[in-house]
N, C-alpha and C positions, 0 to 999 in steps of 0.2 A: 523769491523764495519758492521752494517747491509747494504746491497745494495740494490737494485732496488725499488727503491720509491712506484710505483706503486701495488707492495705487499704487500704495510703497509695493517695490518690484524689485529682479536681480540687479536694475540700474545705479537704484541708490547704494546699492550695499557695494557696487563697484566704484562707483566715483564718492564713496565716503559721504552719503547725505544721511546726517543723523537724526532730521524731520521735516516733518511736511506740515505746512500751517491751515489754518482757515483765515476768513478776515477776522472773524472773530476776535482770535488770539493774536493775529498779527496788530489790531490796531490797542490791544491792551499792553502787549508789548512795546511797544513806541510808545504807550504813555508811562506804562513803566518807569523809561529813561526820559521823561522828558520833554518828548515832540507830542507835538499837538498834528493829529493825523488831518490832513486836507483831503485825500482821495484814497481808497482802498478798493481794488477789485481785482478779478479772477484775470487772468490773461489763458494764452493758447488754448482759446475756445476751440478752435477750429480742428486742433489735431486731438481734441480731446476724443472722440467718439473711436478714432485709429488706439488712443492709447487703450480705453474700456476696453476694445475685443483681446488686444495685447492681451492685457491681464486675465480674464476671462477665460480665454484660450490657455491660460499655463493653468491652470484645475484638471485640462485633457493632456498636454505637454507641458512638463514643466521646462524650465530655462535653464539653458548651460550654463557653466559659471560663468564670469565677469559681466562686465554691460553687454544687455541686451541691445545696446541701442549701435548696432556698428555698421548698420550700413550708411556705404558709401551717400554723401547727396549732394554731388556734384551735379548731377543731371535734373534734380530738384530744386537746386537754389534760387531761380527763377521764381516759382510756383511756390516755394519757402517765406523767399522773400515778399512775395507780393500777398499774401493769407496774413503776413505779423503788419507788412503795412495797411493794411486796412481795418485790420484790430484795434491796431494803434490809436483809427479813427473813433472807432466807437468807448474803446474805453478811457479816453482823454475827455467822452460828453457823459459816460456810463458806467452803473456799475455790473459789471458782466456775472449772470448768475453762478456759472462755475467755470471750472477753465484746470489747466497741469499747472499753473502757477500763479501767486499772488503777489502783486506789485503794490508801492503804496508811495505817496507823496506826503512827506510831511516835514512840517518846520518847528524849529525853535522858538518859543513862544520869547515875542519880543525885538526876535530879528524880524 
C-alpha cells in the first residue's frame, strides 16, 4: 500500500490512490478484520530520497496533470531491479524506518 501521507502527489490522483498508510494504521487495520499482523515495514527506501525532492520541487513547479511518473524505465530495470532486490533483503530481517510504501505479512489466527 502506498505510505507516507505526506507525498500524496499528481501520481495518486492519477492512478486513483485514495490513501496512503503508516504502519500504524496498517497494522490496526489487519486487526480490524481479523489477521494477526507477523511483519510490518516501510519498503522503497531507496527511491524514497528521488520521490522527497519530487515533491519538494512541485512548491517551485508545480505538476502537469496526470501521473507524474511516466518516464520510460527500460534503461533502468536493471539498476530497478537490483535496489527492490536487496531491500527485499533487509526488510524480510527489518523493520525499515520509512520508505513510498508499506508492506505487511499477516495471517489468520489459527491457520
Amino acid at each position: 500500500m502506498p505510505g507516507a501521507k505526506w507525498l500524496r502527489g499528481q501520481h495518486d490522483t492519477a492512478a486513483d490512490v485514495e490513501k496512503r498508510y503508516d504502519l500504524q494504521e496498517m497494522e490496526r487495520k489487519l486487526c480490524a478484520v481479523g489477521l494477526q499482523p507477523e511483519h510490518i515495514s516501510h519498503a522503497n527506501i531507496f527511491l524514497f530520497p528521488i520521490a522527497v525532492a519530487k515533491r519538494l520541487s512541485e512548491r517551485i513547479i508545480p505538476p502537469q496533470p496526470g501521473s507524474d511518473l511516466t518516464l520510460g524505465t527500460g534503461p533502468f530495470n536493471g539498476l530497478l531491479s537490483a535496489m527492490l532486490s536487496s531491500e527485499a533483503l533487509l526488510i524480510a530481517r527489518h523493520r525499515l524506518p520509512f520508505g513510498l510504501t508499506v508492506v505487511a505479512l499477516a495471517r489468520k489466527p489459527g491457520a
